[in-house]
C-alpha positions, 0 to 999 in steps of 0.5 A: 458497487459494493461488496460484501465486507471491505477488503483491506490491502497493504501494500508492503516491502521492507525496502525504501523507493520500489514505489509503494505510494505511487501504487497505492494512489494508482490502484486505488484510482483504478478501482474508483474508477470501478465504482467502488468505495476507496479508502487510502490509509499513509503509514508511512512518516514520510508521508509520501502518499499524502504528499502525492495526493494533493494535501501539505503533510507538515500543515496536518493537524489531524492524522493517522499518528492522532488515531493511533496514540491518541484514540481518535475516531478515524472519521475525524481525520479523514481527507474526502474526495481526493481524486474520487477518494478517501484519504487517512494521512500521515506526517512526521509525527507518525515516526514517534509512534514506533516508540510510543505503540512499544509499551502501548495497550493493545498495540497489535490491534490499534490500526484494526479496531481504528478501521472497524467503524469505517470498513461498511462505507468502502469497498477497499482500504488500501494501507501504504506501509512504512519501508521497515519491519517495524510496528507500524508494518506489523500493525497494518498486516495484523489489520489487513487481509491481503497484501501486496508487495511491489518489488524493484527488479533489481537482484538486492531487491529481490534477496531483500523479499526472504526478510518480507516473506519472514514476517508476513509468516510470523504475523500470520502464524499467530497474529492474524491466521487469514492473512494472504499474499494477493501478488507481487508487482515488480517495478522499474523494469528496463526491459534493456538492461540485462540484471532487470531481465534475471531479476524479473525472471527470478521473481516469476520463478520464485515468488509465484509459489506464494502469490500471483506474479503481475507483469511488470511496471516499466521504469518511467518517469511519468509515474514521478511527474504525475505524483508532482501534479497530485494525480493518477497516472491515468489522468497524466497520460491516459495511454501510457502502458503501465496503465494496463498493469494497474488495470490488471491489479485491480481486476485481480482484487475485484475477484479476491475472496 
């Protein structure tokens, strides 16, 4: 299955541990399993999304971090087959690149051109952010055209979406004019406790204003034991329910324009 032109998804929030990697392989998964063409790009130093899919970060001779500072064709550093996709990775080496893109030529629009020569072979790249509002952020929001923001149904974690919508406003007041918010998933929910119940209630009255809201990801440890094993939740526990939430962001972007 192919669409017309690939689309380009980051996952984001300034905020550290709401389970942006985790999300990123399993939506992913979710839409390899429709047969699209998927292509996962790890932003983020901590490399958790590589980690997760199988490879050793601290071994990587080739990432993300050579494709950004040192001009290399993202093809050279690709990761094929992993779970039925394509994977960019990173590693430690990335956390120098704030520093280096600061006086860097063209640096907005280094992760947008990097993805060009590849965007015809998949259907859907989705790009795992660093937990910050620095450049590396910024420059995966100029390159994308929607993004995803996983929020933690906590209170503090939904204050922290103001400082978020801030910057998805400025990138898109100049840098980048078409990007879109597609929703906001709010995860690690406990149903039983009463702060995750106000917070879920806020994000549903608040935040559905910019984006779709999706129903919440439920607090579960099976999403840390399947990271632990190197694959999607849907093969650790094919009947878990949080399944259905991935299924129901997945169907989502299918139909974005």
């Amino acid at each position: 299955m192919a669409l017309p032109m690939s689309q380009i998804v980051a996952l984001f929030n300034q905020a550290g541990g709401v389970g942006k990697s985790s999300l990123t392989m399993n939506i992913g998964y979710s839409l390899a399993q429709k047969d699209y063409d998927v292509l996962l790009v790890d932003m983020d130093p901590q490399a958790s999304l590589t980690f997760f899919m199988g490879l050793e970060p601290f071994d990587l001779k080739q990432t993300i971090y050579e494709v950004l500072i040192e001009d290399r064709p993202i093809a050279s550093v690709l990761q094929k087959n992993i779970n039925g996709m394509s994977l960019v990775p990173s590693n430690l080496r990335l956390s120098g690149a704030e520093l280096e893109l600061v006086t860097a030529d063209m640096r907005d629009l280094r992760l947008q051109d990097a993805l060009k020569p590849v965007r015809k072979d998949y259907d859907f790249i989705l790009v795992d952010c660093p937990p910050s509002l620095g450049i590396l952020s910024y420059i995966t929001l100029v390159a994308a055209n929607y993004v995803l923001v996983p929020v933690q149904t906590q209170y503090k974690a939904f204050c922290g979406t103001e400082m978020l919508l801030g910057t998805f406003a400025r990138v898109r007041s100049r840098a980048n004019r078409s990007l879109k918010i597609a929703g906001f998933i709010p995860t690690m929910f406990a149903s039983r406790n009463s702060q995750d119940v106000r917070a879920l209630e806020a994000i549903q009255t608040q935040m559905s204003e910019y984006g779709k809201v999706f129903d919440p990801i439920v607090r579960a440890t099976a999403f840390a034991d399947a990271a632990e094993e190197h694959i999607p939740l849907l093969k650790h526990s094919p009947k878990h329910p949080a399944l259905e939430v991935l299924e129901q962001v997945a169907s989502y972007l299918e139909e974005l324009p």
